[in-house]
C-alpha positions, -999 to 999 in steps of 0.1 A, spaced: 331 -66 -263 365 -78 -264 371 -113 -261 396 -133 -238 421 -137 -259 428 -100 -267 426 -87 -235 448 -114 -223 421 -127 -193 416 -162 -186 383 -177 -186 371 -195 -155 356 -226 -162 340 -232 -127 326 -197 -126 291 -206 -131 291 -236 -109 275 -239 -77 288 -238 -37 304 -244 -16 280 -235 5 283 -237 43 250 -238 66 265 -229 102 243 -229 133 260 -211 157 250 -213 199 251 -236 231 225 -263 233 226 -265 270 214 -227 275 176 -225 261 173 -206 234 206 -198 227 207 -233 215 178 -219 184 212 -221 157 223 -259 163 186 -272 161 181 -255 127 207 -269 112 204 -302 133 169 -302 119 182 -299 84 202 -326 87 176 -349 95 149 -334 71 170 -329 43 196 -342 19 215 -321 -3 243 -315 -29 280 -324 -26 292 -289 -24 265 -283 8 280 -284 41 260 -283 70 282 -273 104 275 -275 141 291 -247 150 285 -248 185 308 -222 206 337 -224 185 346 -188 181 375 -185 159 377 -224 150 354 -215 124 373 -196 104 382 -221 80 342 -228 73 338 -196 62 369 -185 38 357 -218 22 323 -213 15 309 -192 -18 279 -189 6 271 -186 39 241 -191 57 242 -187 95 211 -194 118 215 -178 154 196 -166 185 205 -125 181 190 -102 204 176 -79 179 151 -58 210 121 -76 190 96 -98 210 103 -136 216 103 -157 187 104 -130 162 128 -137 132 148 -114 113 172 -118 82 197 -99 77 219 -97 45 261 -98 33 280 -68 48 253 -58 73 255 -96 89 287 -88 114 267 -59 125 239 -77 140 262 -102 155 280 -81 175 251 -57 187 246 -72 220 267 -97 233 246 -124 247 274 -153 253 311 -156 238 300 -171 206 288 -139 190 320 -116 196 340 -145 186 322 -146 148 321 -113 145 360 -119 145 359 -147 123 339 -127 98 369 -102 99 397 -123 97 380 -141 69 377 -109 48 413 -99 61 422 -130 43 410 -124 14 390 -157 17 351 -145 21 320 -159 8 303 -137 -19 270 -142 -2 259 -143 37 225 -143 51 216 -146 88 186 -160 102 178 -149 134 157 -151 161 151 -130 191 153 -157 221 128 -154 255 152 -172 280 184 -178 282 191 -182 317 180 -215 324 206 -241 322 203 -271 309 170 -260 293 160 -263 260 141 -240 234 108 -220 245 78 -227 226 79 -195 209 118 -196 195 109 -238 188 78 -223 165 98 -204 149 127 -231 139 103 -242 109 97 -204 98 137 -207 102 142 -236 81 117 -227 55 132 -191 48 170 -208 47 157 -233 26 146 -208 -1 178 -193 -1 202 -228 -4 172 -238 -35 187 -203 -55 221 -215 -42 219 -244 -64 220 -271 -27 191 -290 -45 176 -299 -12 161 -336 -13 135 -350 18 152 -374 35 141 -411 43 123 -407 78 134 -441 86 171 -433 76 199 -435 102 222 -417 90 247 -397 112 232 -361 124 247 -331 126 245 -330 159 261 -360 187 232 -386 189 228 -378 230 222 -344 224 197 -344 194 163 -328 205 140 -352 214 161 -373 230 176 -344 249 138 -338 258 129 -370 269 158 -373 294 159 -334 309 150 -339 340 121 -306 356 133 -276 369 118 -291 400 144 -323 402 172 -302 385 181 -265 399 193 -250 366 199 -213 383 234 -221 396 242 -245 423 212 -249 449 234 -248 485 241 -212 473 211 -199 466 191 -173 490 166 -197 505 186 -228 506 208 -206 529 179 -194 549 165 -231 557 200 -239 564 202 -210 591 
């Protein structure tokens, strides 16, 4: 084997160093189970401390915003409600170069086509991660406004966490438990963390969350 020197290469001495790694959840709170990405990672946030070089982004809606996240990370791990034609609550990984695939098979909300560009842009850029893994799960509702996850996409948020948690271990993130009693800022804004987002959602009853209630069909008939 020839050695550095002679063939005039460089060694890198950060080569076998961890990170960065960037833990994106990706979706819109305020729409049920598209919301499934922004709990994981909100849920890691609370759960979880972890190595300088770990990241952990709210990712929201953003679209191309996000683009800096991911020509900066080594690896990528993205948690998302993809509509993979599975039955609710049903998680699937997906791997690297098959990962903008997925995200742009059905477009459920402006989020996914907008990643699937940041993906490209990134790798256009010469800026991509080496590794990306998806974590998705098939959602059951995401009509209803202002609602939050369905019980089977909220089971499966700790399936979720538990397989990105495996992956960020052999990432060297060195995931620590948090304090339960620590108040430390969250991921998320404090008004919209879930149980406090819960606790003050007013019923389907008090709220209409299907568009605005003078419009609908039989608000129009009583009015006629």
């Amino acid at each position: 084997m020839a050695d550095a020197q002679a063939t005039g290469a460089v060694p890198d001495p950060f080569a076998n160093e961890p990170g960065p790694v960037v833990v994106l959840g990706i979706g819109n709170l305020l729409w049920a189970d598209e919301g499934f990405g922004v709990r994981c990672v909100e849920a890691l946030g609370q759960r979880y401390g972890f190595a300088g070089h770990v990241q952990l982004v709210d990712g929201g809606t953003q679209g191309l915003y996000l683009l800096h996240h991911v020509q900066s990370a080594r690896q990528l791990l993205i948690f998302d409600a993809i509509d993979y034609g599975l039955a609710p609550g049903t998680l699937k990984v997906v791997e690297d170069e098959d990962v903008p695939r997925f995200l742009g098979a059905k477009k459920m909300s402006l989020h996914q086509t907008g990643f699937q560009e940041v993906l490209s842009l990134a790798q256009l850029t010469g800026h991509y991660p080496e590794r990306v893994l998806l974590i998705g799960c098939q959602p059951e509702e995401l009509e209803d406004y202002g609602g939050s996850l369905r019980p089977c996409v909220r089971a499966a948020l700790e399936d979720a966490l538990a397989l990105g948690l495996q992956a960020l271990r052999a990432w060297g993130a060195a995931p620590v438990p948090r304090d339960p009693a620590a108040t430390d800022d969250g991921v998320t804004l404090p008004s919209l963390a879930l149980e406090r987002y819960e606790g003050g959602r007013p019923s389907a009853e008090a709220a209409c969350r299907v568009g605005d209630a003078r419009f609908l069909p039989a608000a129009a008939a009583h009015a006629d």
